[in-house]
C-alpha positions as CSV (number, residue, x, y, z in Angstrom):
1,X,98.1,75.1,111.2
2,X,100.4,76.6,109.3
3,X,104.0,76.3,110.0
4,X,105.9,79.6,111.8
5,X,108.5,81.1,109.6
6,X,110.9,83.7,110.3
7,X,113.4,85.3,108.2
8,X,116.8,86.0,110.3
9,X,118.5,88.6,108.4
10,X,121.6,88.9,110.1
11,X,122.9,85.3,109.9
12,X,124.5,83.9,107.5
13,X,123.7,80.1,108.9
14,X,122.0,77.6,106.4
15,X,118.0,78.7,106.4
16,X,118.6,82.2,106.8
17,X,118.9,85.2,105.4
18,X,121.7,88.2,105.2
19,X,121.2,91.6,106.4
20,X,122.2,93.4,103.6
21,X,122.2,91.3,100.1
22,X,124.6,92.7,97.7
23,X,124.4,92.0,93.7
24,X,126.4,93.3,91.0
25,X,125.4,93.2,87.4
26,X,126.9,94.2,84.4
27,X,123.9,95.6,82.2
28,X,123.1,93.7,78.9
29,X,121.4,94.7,75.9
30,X,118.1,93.3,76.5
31,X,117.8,96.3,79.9
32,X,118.8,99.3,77.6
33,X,117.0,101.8,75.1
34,X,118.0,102.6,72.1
35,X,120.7,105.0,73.8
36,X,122.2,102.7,75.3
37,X,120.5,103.4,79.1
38,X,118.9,100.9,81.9
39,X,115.4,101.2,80.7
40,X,113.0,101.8,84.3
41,X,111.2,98.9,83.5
42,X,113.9,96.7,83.9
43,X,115.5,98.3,86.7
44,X,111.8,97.8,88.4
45,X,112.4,93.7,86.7
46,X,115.7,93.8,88.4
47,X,114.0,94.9,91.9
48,X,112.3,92.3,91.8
49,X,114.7,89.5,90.8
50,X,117.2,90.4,93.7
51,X,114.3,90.6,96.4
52,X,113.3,86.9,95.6
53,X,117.2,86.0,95.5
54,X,117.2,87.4,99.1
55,X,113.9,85.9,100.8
56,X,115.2,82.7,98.6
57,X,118.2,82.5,101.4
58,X,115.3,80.9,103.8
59,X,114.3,77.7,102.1
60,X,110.2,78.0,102.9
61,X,110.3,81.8,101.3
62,X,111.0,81.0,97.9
63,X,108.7,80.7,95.5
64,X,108.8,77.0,94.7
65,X,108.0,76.5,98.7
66,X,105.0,79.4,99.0
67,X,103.4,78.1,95.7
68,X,102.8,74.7,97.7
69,X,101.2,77.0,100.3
70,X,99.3,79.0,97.6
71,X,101.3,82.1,98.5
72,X,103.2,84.5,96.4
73,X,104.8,87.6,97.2
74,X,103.4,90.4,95.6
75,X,104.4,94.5,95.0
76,X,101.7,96.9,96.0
77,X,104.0,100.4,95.9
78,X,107.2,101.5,94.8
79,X,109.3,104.7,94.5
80,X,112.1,105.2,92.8
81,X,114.6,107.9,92.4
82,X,117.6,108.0,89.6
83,X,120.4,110.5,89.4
84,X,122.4,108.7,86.9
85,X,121.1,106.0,84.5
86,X,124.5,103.8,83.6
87,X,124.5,102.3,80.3
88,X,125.3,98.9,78.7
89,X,128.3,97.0,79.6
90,X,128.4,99.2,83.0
91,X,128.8,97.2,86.7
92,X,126.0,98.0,88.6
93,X,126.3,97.4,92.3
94,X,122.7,96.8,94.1
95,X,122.3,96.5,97.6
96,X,118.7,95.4,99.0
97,X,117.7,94.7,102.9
98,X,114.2,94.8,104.8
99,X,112.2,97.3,106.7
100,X,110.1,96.7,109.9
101,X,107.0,95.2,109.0
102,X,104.1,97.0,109.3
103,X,100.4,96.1,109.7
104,X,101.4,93.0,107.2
105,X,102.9,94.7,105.0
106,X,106.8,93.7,104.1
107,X,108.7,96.9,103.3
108,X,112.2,96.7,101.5
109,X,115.2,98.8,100.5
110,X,117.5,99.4,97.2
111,X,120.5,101.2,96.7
112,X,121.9,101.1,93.5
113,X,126.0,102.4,92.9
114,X,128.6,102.7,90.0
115,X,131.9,100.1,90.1
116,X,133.4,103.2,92.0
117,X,131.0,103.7,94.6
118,X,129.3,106.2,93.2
119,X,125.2,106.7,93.6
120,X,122.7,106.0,90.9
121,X,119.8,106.2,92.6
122,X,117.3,104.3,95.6
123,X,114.5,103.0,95.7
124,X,111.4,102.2,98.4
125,X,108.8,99.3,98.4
126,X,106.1,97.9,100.1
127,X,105.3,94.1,100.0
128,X,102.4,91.7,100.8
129,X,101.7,87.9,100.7
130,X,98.8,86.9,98.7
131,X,96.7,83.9,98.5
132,X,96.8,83.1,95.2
133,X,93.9,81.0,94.9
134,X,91.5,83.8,97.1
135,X,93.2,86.7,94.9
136,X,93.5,88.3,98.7
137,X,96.1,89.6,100.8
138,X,97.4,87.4,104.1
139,X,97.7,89.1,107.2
140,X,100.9,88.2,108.7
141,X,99.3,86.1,111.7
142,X,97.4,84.1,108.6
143,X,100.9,83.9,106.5
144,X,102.9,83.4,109.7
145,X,106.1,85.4,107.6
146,X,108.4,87.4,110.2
147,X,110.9,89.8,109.1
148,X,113.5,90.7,111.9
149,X,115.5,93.4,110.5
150,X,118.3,93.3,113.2
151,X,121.6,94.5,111.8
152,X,119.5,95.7,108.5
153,X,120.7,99.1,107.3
154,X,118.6,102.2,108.1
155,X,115.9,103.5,105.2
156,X,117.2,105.3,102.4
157,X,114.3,107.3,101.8
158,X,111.1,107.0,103.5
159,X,108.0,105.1,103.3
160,X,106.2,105.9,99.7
161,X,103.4,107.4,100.6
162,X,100.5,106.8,97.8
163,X,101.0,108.9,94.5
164,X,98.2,111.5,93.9
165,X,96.8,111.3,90.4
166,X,97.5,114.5,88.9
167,X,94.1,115.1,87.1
168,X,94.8,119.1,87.3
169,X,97.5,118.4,83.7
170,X,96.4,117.8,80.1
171,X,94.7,114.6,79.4
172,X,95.3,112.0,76.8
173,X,93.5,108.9,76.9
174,X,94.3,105.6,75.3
175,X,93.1,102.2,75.2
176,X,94.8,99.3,76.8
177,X,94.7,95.3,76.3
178,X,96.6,93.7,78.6
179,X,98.8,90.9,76.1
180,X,100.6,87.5,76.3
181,X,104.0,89.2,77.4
182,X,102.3,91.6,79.9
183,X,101.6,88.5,82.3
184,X,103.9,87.2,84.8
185,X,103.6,83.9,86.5
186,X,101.0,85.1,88.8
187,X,98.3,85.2,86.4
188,X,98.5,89.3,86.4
189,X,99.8,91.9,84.5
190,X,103.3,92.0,86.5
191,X,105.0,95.2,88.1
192,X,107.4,96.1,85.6
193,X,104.9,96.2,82.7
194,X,102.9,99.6,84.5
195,X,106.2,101.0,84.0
196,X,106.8,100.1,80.1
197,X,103.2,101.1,79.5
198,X,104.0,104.8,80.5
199,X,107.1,104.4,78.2
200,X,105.1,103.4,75.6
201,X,103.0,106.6,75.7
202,X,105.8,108.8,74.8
203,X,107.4,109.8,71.4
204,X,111.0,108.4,71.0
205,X,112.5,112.1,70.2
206,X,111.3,112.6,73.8
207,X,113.2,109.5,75.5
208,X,116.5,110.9,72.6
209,X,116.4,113.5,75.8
210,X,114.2,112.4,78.7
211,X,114.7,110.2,81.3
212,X,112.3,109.5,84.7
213,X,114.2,111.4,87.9
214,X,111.5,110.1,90.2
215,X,107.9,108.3,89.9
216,X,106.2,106.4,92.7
217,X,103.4,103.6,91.6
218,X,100.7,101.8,93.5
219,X,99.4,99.1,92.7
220,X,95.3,98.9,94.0
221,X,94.3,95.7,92.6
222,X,95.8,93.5,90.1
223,X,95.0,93.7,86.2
224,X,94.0,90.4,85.1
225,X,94.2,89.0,81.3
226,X,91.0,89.5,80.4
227,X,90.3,93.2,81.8
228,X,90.2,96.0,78.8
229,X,91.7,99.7,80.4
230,X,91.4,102.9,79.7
231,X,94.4,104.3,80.5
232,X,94.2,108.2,82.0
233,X,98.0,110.1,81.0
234,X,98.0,113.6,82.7
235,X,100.8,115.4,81.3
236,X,102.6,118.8,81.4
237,X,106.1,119.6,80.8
238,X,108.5,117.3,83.4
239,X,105.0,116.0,85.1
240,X,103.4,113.4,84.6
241,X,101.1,110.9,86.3
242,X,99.1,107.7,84.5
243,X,96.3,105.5,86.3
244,X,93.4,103.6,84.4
245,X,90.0,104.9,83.9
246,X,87.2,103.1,85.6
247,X,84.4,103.6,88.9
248,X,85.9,103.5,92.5
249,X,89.7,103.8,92.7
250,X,91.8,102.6,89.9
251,X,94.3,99.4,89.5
252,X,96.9,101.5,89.9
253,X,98.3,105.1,89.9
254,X,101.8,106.1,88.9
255,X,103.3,109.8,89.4
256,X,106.5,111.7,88.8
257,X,108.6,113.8,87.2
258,X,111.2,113.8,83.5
259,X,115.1,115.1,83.3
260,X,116.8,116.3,80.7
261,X,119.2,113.6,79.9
């Protein structure tokens, strides 16, 4: 039997967890382009830091105590929306809580705010538990993980619903090997990586003037070390979406839309 587990996140009592978790960060060089902004990838790599400093609040939800249990935490969709992207030496304010859980799946909130208060952007994401060893998501009833989300704040944006590859743009295809720095201590290409890739695939006198507004990624299945992709980049003007090539539905599908910077 596994042992029952619930996260209180209106206490602040030893072995549980706040309603609202607040970080501020002061952004180095190692999160910014070469002008100076948050790059998205590490805003998604920041995402995920502060939502295992949260869960980490409860002793048995941090990752040394799920790893016993073969369990991780793992992203399967995310949106994101910027107004502003600060740049280095800026205070970022983030501000993460939980959602209801629904049919197993963990959802969370982010806010992100200037030192005066002022909005950067949100974000929205859906979380499982996986059995590592299986590779295969947990129900909650099998992980026994509850989330109460009493005294949480209400959604900043809704749900993500899944993105729709936007096969109807221009086409460029490219081949992809996943590499050494692409895998996270899962044994997968990690979250954050999806978003560098779509970087990647763009000219720097585009990023001199460009910057993501809003994209929205799932994650279908996980990309292990060994699998070779061909990556699909529909593009047209501000629009864009990127998923990989292959029969049946793809690893993942990302979709959104450029700003002028």
């Amino acid at each position: 039997m596994m042992k029952k587990v619930q996260i209180i996140s209106f206490c602040r009592m030893r072995g549980t967890m706040e309603a609202i978790f607040k970080k501020k960060i002061t952004l180095p060089a190692r999160d910014v382009d070469f002008k100076s902004r948050w790059r998205a990838g590490a805003i998604f790599t920041a995402m995920q830091e502060i939502a295992e400093e949260h869960v980490m609040q409860v002793e048995s939800l941090g990752y040394f105590e799920l790893r016993k249990r073969s369990i991780a935490w793992v992203l399967t969709r995310l949106e994101l929306e910027m107004t502003r992207y600060p740049k280095i030496g800026e205070c970022v304010n983030i501000h993460t809580w939980p959602g209801e859980t629904k049919h197993s799946v963990y959802p969370r909130y982010y806010e992100f705010c200037d030192e005066a208060g002022e909005p950067l952007g949100k974000a929205a994401s859906l979380w499982v538990l996986m059995d590592i060893e299986k590779r295969a998501m947990l129900s909650s009833s099998q992980s026994d993980v509850v989330v109460i989300t009493e005294n949480a704040k209400e959604p900043c944006m809704p749900m993500p619903k899944a993105p729709r590859a936007r096969t109807e743009l221009p086409l460029t295809e490219i081949e992809k090997q996943p590499l050494f720095c692409d895998i996270d201590v899962n044994g997968h290409v990690n979250n954050a990586k999806y978003i560098d890739w779509l970087g990647d695939l763009y000219p720097l006198s585009w990023h001199e003037s460009h910057l993501i507004s809003h994209l929205c990624i799932n994650y279908s299945s996980e990309v292990r070390p060994e699998e070779s992709l061909t990556l699909q980049l529909h593009t047209k003007e501000m629009n864009f979406s990127l998923h990989d090539k292959q029969e049946g539905k793809p690893h993942f599908t990302i979709s959104g839309e450029w700003m002028q910077s």
